[in-house]
N, C-alpha and C positions, 0 to 999 in steps of 0.2 A: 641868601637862599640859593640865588644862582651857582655862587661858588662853593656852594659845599653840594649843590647837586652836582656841578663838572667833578668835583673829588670823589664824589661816590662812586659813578661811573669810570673813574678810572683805577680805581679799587675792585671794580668788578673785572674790567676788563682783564686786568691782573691775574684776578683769580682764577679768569676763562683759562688764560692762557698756560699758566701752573695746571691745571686740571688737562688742558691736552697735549703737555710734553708726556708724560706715563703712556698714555695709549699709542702714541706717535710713534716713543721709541720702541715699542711693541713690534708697531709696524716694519719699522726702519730696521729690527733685526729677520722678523720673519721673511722679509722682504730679501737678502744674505744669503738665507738657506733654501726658496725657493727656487734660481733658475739653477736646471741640471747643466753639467760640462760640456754635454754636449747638442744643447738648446740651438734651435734651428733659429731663421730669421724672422719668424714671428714669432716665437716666445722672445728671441731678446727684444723686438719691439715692443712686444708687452710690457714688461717688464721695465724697460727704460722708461715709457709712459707712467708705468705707478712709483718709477724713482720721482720722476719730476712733481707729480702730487705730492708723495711723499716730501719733499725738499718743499715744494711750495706752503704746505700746512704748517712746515717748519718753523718758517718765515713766517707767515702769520701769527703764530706763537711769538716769537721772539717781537716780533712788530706791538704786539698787544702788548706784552710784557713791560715793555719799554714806555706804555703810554704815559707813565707818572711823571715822565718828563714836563709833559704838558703842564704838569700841575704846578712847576717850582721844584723838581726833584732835582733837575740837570744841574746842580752843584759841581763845577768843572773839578776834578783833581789833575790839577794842570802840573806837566812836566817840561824842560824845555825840549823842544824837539827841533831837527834839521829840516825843513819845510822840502828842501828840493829833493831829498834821500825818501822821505816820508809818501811824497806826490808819486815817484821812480815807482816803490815800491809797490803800492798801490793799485796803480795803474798796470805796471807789469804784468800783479798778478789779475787782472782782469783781460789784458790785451787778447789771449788764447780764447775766452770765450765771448768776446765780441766778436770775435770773426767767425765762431762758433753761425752766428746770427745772419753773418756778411756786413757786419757795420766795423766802420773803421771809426778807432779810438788812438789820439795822437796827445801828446800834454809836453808842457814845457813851462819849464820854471829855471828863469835865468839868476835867481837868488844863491849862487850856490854857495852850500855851507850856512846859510842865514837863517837862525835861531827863533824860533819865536816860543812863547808857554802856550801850551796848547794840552788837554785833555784828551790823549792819543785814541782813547777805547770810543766815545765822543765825537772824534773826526771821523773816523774811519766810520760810524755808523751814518754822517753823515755825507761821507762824501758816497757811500755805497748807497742809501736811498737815491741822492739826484746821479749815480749811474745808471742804478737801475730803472728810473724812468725815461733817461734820455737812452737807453736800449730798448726798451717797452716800446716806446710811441715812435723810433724812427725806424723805416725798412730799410731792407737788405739793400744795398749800395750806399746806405746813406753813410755820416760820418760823425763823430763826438768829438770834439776836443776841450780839453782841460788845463785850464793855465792858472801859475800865481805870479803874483805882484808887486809892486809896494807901490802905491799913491798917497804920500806925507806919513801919515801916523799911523796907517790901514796898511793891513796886508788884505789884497781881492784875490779871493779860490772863483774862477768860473767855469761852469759846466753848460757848452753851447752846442745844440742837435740841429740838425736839419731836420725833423720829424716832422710828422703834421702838425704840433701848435697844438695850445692850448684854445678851445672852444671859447668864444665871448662872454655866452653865457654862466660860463665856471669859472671863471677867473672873481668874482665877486664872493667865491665863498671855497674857492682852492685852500683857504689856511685854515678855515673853521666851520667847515661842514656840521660840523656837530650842533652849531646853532641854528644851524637854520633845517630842523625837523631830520628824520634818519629812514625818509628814504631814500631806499637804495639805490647805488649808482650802478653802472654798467658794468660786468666782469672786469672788463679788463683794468679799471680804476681804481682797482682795490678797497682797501676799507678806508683809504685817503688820510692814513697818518703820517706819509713818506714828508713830505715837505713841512707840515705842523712840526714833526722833529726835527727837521731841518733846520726850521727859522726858533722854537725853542733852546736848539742847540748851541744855535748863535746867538744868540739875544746872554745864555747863560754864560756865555764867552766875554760880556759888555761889547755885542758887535750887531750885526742886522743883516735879514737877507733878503733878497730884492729877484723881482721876479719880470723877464721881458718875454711874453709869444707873441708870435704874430699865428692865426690859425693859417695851415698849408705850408706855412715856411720855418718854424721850428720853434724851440726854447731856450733862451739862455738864464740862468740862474748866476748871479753873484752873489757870496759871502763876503762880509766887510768884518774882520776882525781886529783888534789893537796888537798893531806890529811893538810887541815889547816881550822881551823875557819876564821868566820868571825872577823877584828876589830869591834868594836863599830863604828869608825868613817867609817868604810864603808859599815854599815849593810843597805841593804834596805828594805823595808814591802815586801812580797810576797806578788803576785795578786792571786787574788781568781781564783780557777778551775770552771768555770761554766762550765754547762754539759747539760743547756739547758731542766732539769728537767728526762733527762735518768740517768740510775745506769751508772756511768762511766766506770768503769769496763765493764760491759754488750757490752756497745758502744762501747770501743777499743778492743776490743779482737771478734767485733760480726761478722767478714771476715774469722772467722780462727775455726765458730763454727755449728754445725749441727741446723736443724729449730728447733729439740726436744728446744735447750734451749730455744726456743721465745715461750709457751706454754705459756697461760691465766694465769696459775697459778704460773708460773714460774715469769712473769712481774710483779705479784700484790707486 
């Protein structure tokens, strides 16, 4: 009974979220042809404020969208990939809007050239969830860094913040809020699917993810994955990232970022 009530709900959530990409992208054009050329400093403040909604309901969309994960969907279609090119890239394109923030973002991965199979479309949603909360919860001076590894058979992705920490009292139900009753948490906590996909993510990898705060002094998250390629005979194609015509980056990390980034000239 339980398991087929977790599946319904994440069937619905689904369908929330199909239901408000139509209206969103509505927005997200009318939104294009509203500020004029030559828009003084309070309309484009404006305006950059209803990009960042705009951008934020995005992401919620897409966050809901993705719930079936939960369910057993996360079926990795693993490719083999360069883990240190992979992390570079990544991270690169995020470094501009971390500072956006004032937080510095730093990663290092001494692996170079070293292969692993990994479901690229998959990682990147998840290493963009634990960015975007170790940018959420850490202020302006604070710093992130991101590194990989290898420890025997394991490759470790960790994502370590100086931020405030995780609360004592959430830490008991950070992976499955959903059982334990739906009220609601605080704005700034989201709908708290970020790390549930997280650790789904990685579980569907045959890996595990593991969770250290201290509250006041920060967060570190480690992914433990199986450091192996893919065979040939079990390689699959990666599915394309579509992002629905936003900067991806921009879209996942846009809950965790000040309106300055949604600027005219910052979009173009």
């Amino acid at each position: 009974m339980e398991e087929n009530r977790e599946q319904t709900l994440h069937e619905i959530l689904a369908s929330v979220a199909r239901q408000m990409r139509l209206p969103l992208n509505n927005i997200g054009l009318a939104l294009q042809w509203l500020l004029p050329e030559d828009a003084g400093e309070r309309e484009q403040r404006s305006a950059a404020i209803l990009q960042q909604s705009y951008y934020r309901m995005m992401r919620l969309a897409d966050q809901l969208s993705a719930a079936g994960l939960l369910a057993g969907e996360a079926v990795p279609r693993k490719a083999n990939v360069a883990v240190d090119r992979w992390l570079e890239e990544r991270c690169a394109e995020a470094e501009g809007l971390f500072r956006e923030k004032g937080v510095a973002l730093s990663w290092r991965c001494d692996l170079t050239g070293h292969i692993v199979g990994l479901d690229r479309e998959q990682m990147d949603r998840l290493l963009w969830n634990l960015l975007s909360n170790a940018l959420k919860f850490t202020p302006a001076g604070g710093a992130v860094t991101v590194t990989v590894r290898r420890a025997g058979a394991q490759l470790l992705l960790t994502v370590s913040d100086t931020g405030c920490g995780i609360p004592e009292d959430r830490m008991d139900t950070v992976f499955d809020r959903w059982h334990h009753g739906f009220a609601p948490d605080p704005a700034q906590y989201g709908v708290g699917l970020g790390l549930p996909l997280c650790r789904a993510i990685a579980e569907a990898h045959g890996g595990r993810l593991m969770l250290d705060s201290r509250e006041g002094e920060g967060t570190t998250v480690t992914v433990a994955l199986p450091d192996r390629r893919v065979e040939s005979g079990e390689l699959r194609q990666t599915a394309g990232d579509y992002a629905g015509g936003h900067s991806r980056v921009l879209l996942a990390l846009s809950d965790a970022l000040p309106y300055t980034a949604f600027t005219a000239e910052k979009l173009d």
